[in-house]
Every structure is written in structure tokens, then in C-alpha cells.
N, CA and C atoms as a LAMMPS dump frame, in Angstrom:
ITEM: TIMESTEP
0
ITEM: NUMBER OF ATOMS
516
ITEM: BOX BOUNDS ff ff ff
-5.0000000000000000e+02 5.0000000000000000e+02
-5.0000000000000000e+02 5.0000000000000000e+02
-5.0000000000000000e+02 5.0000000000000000e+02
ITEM: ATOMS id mol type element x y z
1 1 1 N -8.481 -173.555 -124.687
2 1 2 C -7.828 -174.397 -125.678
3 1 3 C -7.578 -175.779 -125.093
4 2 1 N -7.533 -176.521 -126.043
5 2 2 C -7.111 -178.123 -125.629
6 2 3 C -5.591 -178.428 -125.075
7 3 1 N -4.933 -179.33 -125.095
8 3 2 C -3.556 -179.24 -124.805
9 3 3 C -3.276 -179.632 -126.352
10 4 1 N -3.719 -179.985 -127.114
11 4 2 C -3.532 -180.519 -128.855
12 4 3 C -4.599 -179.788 -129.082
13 5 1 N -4.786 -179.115 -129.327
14 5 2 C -6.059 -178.133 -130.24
15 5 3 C -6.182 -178.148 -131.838
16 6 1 N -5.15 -178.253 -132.215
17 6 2 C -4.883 -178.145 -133.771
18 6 3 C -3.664 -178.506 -134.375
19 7 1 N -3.376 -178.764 -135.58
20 7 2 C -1.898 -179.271 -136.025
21 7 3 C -2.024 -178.459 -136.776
22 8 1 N -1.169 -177.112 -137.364
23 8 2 C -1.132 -176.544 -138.972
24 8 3 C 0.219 -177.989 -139.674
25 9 1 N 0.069 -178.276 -140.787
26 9 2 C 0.285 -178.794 -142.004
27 9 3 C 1.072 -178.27 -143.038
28 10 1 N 2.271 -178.061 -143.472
29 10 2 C 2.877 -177.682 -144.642
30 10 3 C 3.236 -178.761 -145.882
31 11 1 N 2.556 -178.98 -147.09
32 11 2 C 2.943 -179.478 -147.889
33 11 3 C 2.959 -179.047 -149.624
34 12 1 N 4.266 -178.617 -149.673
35 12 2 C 5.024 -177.777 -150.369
36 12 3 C 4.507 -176.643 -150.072
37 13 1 N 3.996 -175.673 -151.447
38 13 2 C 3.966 -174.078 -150.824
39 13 3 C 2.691 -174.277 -149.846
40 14 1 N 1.275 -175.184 -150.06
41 14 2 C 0.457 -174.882 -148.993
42 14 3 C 0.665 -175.299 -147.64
43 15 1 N -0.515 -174.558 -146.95
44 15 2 C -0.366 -174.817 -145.363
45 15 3 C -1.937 -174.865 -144.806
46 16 1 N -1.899 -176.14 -143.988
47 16 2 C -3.459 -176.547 -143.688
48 16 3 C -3.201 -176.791 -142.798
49 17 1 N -4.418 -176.52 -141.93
50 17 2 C -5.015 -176.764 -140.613
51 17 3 C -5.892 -177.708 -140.085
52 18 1 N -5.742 -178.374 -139.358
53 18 2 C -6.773 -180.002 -139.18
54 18 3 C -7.088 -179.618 -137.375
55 19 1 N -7.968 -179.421 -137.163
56 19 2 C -8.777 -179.166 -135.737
57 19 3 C -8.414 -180.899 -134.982
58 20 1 N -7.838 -180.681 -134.022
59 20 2 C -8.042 -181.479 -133.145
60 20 3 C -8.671 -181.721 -131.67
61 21 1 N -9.624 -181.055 -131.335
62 21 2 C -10.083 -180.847 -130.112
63 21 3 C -11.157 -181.794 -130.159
64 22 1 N -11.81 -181.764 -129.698
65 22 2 C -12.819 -182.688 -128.855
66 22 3 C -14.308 -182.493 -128.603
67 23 1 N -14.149 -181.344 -127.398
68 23 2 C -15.068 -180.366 -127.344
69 23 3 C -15.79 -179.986 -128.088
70 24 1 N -17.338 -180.152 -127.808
71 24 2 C -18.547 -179.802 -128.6
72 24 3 C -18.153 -178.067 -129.09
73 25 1 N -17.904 -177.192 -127.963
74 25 2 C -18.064 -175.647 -128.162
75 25 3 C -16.505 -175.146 -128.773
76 26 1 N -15.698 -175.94 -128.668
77 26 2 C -14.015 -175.745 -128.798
78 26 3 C -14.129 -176.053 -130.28
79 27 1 N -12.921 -175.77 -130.653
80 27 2 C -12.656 -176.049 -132.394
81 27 3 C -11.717 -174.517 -132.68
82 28 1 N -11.763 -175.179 -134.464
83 28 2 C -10.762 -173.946 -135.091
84 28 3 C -12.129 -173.393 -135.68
85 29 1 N -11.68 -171.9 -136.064
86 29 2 C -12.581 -171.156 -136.748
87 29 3 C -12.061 -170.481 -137.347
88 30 1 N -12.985 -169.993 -138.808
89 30 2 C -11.915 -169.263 -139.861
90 30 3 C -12.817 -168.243 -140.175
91 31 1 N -12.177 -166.778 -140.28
92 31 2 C -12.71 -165.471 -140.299
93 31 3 C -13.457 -165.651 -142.021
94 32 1 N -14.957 -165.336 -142.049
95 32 2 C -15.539 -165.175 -143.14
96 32 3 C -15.16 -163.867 -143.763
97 33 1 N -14.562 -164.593 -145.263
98 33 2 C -14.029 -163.08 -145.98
99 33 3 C -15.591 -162.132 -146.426
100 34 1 N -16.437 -162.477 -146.927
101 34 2 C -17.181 -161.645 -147.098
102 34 3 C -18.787 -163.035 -147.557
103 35 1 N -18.88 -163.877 -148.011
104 35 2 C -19.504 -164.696 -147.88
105 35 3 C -19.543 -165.905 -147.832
106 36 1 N -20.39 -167.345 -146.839
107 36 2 C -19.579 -168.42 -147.179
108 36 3 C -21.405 -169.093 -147.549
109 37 1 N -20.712 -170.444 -148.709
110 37 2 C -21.977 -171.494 -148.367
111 37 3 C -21.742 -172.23 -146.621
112 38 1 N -22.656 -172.285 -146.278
113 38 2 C -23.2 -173.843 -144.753
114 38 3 C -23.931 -174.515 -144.694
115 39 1 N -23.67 -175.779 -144.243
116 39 2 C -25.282 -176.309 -144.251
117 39 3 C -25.36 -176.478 -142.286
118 40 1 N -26.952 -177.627 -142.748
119 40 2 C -26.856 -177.631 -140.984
120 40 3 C -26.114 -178.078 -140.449
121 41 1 N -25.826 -177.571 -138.979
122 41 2 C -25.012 -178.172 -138.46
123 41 3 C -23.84 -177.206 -137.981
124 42 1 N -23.38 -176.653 -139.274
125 42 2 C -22.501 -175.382 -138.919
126 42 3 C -22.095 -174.421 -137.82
127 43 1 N -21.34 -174.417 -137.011
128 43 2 C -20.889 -173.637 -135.71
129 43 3 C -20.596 -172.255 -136.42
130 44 1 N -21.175 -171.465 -136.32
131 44 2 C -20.229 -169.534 -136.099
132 44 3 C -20.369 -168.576 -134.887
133 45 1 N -19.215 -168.143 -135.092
134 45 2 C -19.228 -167.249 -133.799
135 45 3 C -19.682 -165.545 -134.618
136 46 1 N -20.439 -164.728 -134.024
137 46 2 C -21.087 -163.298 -133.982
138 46 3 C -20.171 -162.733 -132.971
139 47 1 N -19.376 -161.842 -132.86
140 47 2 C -19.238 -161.339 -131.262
141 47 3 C -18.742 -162.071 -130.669
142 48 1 N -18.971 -162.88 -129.252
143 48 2 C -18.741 -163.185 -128.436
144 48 3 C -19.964 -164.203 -128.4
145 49 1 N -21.192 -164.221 -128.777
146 49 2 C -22.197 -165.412 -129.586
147 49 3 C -21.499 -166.458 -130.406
148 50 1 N -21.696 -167.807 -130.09
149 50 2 C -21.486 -168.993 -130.354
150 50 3 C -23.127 -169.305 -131.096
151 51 1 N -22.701 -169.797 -132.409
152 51 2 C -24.523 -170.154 -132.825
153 51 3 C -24.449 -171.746 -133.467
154 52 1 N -25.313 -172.678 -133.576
155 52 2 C -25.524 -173.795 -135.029
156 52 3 C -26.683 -173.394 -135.731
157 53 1 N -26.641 -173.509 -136.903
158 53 2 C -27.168 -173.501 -137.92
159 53 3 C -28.131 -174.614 -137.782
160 54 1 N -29.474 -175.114 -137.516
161 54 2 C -30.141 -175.881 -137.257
162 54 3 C -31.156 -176.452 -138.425
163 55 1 N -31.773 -177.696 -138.586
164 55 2 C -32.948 -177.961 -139.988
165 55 3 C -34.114 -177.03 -139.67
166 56 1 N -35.349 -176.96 -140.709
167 56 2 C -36.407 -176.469 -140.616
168 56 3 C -36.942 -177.352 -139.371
169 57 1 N -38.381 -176.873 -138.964
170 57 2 C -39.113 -177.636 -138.493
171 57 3 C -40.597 -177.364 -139.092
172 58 1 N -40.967 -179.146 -139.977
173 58 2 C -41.76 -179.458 -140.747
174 58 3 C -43.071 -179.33 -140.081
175 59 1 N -44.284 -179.335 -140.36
176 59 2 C -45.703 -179.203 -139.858
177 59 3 C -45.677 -179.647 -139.062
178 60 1 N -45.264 -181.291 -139.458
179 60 2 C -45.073 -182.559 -138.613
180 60 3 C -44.597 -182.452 -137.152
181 61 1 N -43.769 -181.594 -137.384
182 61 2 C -42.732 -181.721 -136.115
183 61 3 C -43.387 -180.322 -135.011
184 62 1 N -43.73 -179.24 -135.752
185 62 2 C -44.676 -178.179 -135.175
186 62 3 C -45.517 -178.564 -134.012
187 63 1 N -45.42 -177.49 -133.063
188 63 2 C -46.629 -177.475 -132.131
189 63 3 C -47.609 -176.309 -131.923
190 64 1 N -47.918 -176.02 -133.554
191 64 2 C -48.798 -175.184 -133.713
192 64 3 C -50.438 -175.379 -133.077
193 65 1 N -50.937 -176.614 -133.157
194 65 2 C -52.119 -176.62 -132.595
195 65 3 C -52.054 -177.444 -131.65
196 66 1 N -51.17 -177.894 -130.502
197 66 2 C -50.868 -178.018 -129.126
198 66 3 C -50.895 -176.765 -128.259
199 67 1 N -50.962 -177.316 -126.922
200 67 2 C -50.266 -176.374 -125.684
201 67 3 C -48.761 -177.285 -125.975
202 68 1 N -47.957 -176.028 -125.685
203 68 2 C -47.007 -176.158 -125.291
204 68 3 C -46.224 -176.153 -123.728
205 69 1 N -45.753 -177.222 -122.834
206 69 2 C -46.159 -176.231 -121.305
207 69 3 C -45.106 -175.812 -121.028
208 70 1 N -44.726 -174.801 -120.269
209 70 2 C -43.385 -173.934 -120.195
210 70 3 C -42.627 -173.877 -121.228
211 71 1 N -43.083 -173.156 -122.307
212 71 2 C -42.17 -172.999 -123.779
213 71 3 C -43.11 -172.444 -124.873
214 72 1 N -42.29 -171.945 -125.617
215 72 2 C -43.141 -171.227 -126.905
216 72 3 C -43.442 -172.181 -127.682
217 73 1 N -44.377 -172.299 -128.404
218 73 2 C -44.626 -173.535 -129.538
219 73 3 C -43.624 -173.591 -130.522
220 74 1 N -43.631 -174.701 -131.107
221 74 2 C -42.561 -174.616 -132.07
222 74 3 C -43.526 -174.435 -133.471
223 75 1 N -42.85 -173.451 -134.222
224 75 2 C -43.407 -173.357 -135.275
225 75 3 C -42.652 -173.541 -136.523
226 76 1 N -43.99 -174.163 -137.657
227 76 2 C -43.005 -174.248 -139.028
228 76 3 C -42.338 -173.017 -139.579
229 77 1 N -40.887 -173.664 -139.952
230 77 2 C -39.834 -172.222 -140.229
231 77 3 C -38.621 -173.269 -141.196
232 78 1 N -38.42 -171.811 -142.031
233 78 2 C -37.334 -172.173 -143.203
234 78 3 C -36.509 -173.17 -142.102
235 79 1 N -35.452 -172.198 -141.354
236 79 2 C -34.449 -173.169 -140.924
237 79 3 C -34.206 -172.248 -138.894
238 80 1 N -33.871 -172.881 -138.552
239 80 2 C -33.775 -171.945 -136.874
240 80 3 C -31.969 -172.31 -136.412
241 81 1 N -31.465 -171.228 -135.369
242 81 2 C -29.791 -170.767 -134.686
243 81 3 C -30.54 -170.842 -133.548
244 82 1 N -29.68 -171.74 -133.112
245 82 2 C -29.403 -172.242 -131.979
246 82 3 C -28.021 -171.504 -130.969
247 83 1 N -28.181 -170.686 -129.777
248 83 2 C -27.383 -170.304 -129.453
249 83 3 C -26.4 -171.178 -128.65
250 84 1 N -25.266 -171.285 -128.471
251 84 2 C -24.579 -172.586 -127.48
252 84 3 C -23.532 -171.508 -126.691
253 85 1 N -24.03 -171.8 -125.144
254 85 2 C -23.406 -171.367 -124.175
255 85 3 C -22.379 -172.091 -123.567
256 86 1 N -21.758 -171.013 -122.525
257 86 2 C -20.455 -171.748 -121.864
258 86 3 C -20.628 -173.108 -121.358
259 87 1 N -19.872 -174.324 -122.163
260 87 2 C -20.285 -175.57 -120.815
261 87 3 C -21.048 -176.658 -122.041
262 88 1 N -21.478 -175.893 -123.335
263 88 2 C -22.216 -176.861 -123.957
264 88 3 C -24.026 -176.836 -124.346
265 89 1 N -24.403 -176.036 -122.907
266 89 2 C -25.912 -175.513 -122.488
267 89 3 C -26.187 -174.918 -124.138
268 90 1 N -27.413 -174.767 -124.464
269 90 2 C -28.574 -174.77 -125.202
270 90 3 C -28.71 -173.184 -124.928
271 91 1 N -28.989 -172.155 -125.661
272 91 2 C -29.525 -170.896 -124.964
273 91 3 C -30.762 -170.51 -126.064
274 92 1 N -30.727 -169.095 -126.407
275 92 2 C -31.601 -169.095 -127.582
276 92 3 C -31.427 -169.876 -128.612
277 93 1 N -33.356 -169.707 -128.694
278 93 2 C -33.281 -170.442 -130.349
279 93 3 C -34.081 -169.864 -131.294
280 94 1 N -34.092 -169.175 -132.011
281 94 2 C -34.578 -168.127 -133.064
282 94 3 C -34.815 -168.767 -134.613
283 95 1 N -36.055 -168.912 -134.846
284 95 2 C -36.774 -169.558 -136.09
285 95 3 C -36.586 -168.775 -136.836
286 96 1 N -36.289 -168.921 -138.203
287 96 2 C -36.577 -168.213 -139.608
288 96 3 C -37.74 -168.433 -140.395
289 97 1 N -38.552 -167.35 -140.276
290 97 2 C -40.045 -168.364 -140.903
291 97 3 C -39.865 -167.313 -142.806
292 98 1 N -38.86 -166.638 -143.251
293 98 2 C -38.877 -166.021 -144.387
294 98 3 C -37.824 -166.26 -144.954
295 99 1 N -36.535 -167.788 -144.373
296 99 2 C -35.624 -168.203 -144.968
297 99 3 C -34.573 -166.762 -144.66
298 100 1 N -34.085 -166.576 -143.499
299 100 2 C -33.038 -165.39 -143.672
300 100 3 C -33.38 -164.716 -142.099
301 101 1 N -32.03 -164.729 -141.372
302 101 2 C -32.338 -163.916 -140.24
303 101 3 C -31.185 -163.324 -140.286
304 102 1 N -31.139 -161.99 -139.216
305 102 2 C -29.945 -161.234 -139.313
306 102 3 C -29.573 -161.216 -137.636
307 103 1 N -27.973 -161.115 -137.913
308 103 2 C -27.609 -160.78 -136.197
309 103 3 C -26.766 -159.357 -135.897
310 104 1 N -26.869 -158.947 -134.814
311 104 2 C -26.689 -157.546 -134.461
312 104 3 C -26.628 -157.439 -133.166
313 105 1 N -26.349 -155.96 -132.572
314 105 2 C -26.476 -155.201 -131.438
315 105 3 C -27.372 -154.924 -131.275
316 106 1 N -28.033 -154.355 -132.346
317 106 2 C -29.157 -153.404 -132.822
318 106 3 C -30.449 -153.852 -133.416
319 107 1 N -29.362 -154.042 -134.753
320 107 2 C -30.724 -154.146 -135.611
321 107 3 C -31.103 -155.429 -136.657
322 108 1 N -31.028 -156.367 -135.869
323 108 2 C -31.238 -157.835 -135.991
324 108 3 C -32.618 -158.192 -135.309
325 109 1 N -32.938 -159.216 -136.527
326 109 2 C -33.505 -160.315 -135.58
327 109 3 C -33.451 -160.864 -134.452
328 110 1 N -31.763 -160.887 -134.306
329 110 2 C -31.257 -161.398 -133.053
330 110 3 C -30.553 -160.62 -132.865
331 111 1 N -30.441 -159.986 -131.688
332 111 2 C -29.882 -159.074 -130.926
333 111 3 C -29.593 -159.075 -129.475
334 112 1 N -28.213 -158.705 -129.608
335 112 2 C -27.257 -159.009 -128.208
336 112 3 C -26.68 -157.489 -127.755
337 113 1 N -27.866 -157.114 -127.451
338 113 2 C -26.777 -155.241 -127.037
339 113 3 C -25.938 -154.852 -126.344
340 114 1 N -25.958 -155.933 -125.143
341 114 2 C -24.694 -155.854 -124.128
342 114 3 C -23.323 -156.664 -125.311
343 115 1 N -23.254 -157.051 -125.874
344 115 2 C -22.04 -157.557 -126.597
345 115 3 C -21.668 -156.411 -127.601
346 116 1 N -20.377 -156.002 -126.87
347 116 2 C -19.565 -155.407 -127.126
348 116 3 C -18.704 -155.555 -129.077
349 117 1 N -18.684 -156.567 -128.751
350 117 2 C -17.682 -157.787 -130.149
351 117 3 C -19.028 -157.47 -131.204
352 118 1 N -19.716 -157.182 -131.059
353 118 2 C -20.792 -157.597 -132.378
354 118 3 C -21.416 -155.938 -132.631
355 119 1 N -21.215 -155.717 -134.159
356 119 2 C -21.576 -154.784 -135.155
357 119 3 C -23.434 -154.948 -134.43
358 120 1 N -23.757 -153.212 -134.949
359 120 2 C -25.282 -152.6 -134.59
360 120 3 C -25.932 -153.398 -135.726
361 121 1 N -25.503 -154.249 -136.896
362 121 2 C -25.57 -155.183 -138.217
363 121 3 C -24.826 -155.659 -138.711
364 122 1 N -24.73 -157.412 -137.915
365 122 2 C -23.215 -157.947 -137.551
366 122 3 C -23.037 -158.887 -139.127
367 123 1 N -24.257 -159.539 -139.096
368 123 2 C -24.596 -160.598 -140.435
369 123 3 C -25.959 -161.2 -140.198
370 124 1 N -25.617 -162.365 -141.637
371 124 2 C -26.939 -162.277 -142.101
372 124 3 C -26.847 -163.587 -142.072
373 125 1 N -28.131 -164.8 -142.405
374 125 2 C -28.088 -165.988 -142.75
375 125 3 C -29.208 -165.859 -144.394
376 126 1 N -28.845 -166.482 -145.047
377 126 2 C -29.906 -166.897 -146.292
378 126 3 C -30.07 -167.908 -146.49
379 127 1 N -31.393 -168.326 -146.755
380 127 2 C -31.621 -170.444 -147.161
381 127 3 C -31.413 -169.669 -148.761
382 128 1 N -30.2 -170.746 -149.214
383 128 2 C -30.17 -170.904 -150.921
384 128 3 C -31.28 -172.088 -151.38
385 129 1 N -31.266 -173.09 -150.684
386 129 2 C -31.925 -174.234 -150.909
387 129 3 C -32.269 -174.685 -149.86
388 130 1 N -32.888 -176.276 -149.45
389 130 2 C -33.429 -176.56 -148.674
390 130 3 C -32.517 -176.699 -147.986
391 131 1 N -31.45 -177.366 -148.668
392 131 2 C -30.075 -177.598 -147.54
393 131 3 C -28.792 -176.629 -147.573
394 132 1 N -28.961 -175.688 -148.268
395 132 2 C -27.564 -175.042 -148.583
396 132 3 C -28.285 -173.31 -147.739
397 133 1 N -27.027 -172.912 -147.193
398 133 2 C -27.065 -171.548 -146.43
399 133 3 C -26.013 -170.471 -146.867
400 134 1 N -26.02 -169.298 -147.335
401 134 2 C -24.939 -168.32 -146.839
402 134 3 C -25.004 -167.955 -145.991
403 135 1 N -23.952 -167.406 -145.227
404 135 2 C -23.4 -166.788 -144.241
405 135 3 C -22.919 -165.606 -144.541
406 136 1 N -22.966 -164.627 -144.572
407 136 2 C -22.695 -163.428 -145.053
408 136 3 C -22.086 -162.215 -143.584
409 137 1 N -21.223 -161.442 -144.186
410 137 2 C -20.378 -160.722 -142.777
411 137 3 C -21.08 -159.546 -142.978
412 138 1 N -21.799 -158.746 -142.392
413 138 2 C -22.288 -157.345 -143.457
414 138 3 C -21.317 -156.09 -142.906
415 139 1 N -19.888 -156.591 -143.317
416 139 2 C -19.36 -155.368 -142.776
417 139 3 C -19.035 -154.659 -141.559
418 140 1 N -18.85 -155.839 -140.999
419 140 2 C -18.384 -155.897 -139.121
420 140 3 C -17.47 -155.711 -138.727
421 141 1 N -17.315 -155.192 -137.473
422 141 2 C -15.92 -154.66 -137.087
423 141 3 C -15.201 -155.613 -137.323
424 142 1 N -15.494 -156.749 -135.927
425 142 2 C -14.822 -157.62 -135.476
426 142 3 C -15.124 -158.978 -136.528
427 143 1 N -15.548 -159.388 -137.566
428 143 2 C -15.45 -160.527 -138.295
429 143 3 C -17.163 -161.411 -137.851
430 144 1 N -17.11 -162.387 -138.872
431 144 2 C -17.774 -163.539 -138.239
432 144 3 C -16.897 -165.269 -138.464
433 145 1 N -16.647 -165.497 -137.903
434 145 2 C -16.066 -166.953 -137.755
435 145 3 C -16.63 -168.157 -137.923
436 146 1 N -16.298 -168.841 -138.43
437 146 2 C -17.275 -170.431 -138.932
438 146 3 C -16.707 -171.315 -138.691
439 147 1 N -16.943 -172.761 -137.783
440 147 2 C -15.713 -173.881 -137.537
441 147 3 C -15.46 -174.707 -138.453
442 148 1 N -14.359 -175.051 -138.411
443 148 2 C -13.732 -175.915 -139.752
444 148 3 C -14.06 -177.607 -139.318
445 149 1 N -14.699 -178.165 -140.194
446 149 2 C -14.999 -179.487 -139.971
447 149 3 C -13.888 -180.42 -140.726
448 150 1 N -13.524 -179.881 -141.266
449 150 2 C -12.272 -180.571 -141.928
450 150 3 C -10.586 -179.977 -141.959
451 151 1 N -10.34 -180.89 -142.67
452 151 2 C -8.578 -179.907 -142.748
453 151 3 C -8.44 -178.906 -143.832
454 152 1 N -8.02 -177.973 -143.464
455 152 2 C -8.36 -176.9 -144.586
456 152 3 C -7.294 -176.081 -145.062
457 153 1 N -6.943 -175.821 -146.105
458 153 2 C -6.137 -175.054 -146.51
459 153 3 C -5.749 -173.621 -146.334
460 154 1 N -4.981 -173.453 -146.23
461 154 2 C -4.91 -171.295 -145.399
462 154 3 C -4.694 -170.782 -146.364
463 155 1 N -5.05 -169.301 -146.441
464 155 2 C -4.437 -168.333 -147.544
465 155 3 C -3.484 -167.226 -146.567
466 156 1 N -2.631 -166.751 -147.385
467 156 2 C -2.19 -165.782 -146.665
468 156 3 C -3.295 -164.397 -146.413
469 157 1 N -3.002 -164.26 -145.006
470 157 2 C -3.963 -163.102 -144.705
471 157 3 C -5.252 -163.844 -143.534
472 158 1 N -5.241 -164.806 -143.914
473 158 2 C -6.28 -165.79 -143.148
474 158 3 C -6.102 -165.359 -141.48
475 159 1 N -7.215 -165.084 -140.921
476 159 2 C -7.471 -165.307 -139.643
477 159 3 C -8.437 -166.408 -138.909
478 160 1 N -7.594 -166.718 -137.672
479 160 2 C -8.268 -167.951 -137.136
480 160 3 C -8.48 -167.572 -135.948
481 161 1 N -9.541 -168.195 -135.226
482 161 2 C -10.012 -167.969 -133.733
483 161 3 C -9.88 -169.225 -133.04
484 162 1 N -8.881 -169.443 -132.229
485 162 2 C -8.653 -170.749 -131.469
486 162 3 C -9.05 -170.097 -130.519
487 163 1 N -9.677 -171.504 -129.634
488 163 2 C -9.566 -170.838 -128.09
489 163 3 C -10.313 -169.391 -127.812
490 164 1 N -9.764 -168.38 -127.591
491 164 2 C -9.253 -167.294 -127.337
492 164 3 C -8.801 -166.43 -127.78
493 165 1 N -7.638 -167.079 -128.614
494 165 2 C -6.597 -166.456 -129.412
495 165 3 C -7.028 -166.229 -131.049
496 166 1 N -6.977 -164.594 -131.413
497 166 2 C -6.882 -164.577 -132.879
498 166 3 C -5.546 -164.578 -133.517
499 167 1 N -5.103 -165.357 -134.667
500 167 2 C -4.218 -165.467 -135.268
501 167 3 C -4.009 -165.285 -136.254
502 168 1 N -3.146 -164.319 -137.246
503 168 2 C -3.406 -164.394 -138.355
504 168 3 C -2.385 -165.329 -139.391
505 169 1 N -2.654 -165.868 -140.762
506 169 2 C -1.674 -166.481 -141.479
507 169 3 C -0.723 -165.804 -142.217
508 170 1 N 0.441 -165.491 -142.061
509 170 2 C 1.566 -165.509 -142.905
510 170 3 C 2.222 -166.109 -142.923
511 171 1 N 3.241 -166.138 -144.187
512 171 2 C 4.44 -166.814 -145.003
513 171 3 C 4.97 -166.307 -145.318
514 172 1 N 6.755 -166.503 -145.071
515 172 2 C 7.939 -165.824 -144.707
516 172 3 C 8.586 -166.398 -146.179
């Protein structure tokens, strides 16, 4: 956590949250109730997996009929997750070439079996449009989390992932 990480907000009955950190990998995150829209750009946490939501990559940009040297070619795909490791580092990066990948222990596209935190079919991604994404939870133990780019309003019941720390929202 930051030493200012976040301010929660009360004005009248609501209560909002405005991220103040800094940090590329740091931020607030809010537990997906069962589906959200994203576009690119979007931070969620899987487990103990940190991901962004990344653009397609157009023909143009493809290195389908290149060598590629030390690296897989890049190929045209709906949209590609980007994994982000401790520190900021770059890790996997997993293309969607059918608009939709899934994450898991198991039985994903992307799959992390040593992670403990993440369902055998943790969630899903869908392209709605060129620019619009769901995020979908498929029924996971532990949640999936999405960072808040703005100040956002809480509901009661709301869980947040600072830091470290899960928190949940109530009102007394």
C-alpha cells in the first residue's frame, strides 16, 4: 500500500472511493458482482494474477510473414492480456484470435495451476465490440477484481482489494 492509497468519500447517504496511489501495479479494486463492461486498458486481478486488457493487433502490426528473433510472432487477434508482474515487469501475453479467452487453474486458456487464489474456471473475457469487453466471474471462489480509474460510488456489501487487504463495505 501507499502511505495515501485511497480517500473513501461520504456525501449524504453515499460513500465513494477515489484511488490515490501512483503506482502502475498498486490501485483500488472492486470485486466483480457477476459481470462488468471494460475497455482497453483495464487492470484485473484472477487469483493472485495481475492482467491489462490490451487492443487487437491489426495485419499491419502482425509478424505473420516475418522471422521473429527470440519471440513468437505476433499474430492478428480480436484483443490480447497482458500479465503484469511484481515491480511493473511484463510477463505473459495471451492473444484472443475468437474474441473471448478464459482464465483458470485448469481449464482456461490461461492457466496458472500453482495459484492457489484462482478457480479450476476462474473467468472469462468477451469482445462486445471493437472497443467494449465483459468481464465475467464464472463462479469463483475467491472473486475477480477490476481497478477503479475513477471515483466511484460503493454499495453496501461491496468488496475492495487494496494493497493486500480485502475489505468489505458497510453502513452503520
Amino acid at each position: 500500500m501507499s502511505a495515501e492509497h485511497a480517500i473513501l468519500l461520504k456525501d449524504g447517504d453515499a460513500l465513494e472511493i477515489k484511488d490515490l496511489s501512483t503506482k502502475a501495479g498498486n490501485g483500488v479494486y472492486l470485486k466483480v458482482d457477476n459481470a462488468l463492461e471494460i475497455g482497453v486498458g483495464t487492470r484485473f486481478i484472477c487469483g493472485e494474477q495481475l492482467f491489462r486488457l490490451d487492443p487487437p493487433v491489426s495485419a499491419t502490426e502482425s509478424d505473420e510473414a516475418d522471422t521473429t528473433f527470440f519471440s513468437s510472432p505476433r499474430t492478428v487477434s480480436a484483443f490480447s492480456v497482458t500479465q503484469l508482474l511484481e515491480g511493473g515487469a511484463e510477463g505473459l501475453v495471451v492473444s484472443s484470435k475468437d474474441g473471448r479467452l478464459r482464465f483458470g487453474r485448469e481449464h482456461g486458456d490461461v492457466n496458472f495451476p500453482q495459484d492457489v487464489y484462482l478457480s479450476a474456471n476462474h473467468a472469462i473475457i468477451e469482445q462486445k465490440s471493437s472497443e467494449t469487453f465483459v468481464l465475467k466471474d464464472l463462479n469463483s471462489r475467491n472473486g475477480v477484481y477490476v481497478r477503479l480509474d475513477r471515483k466511484t460510488a460503493l454499495r453496501k456489501g461491496d468488496t475492495l482489494f487494496i494493497g493486500k487487504q480485502l475489505l468489505r463495505v458497510e453502513f452503520s
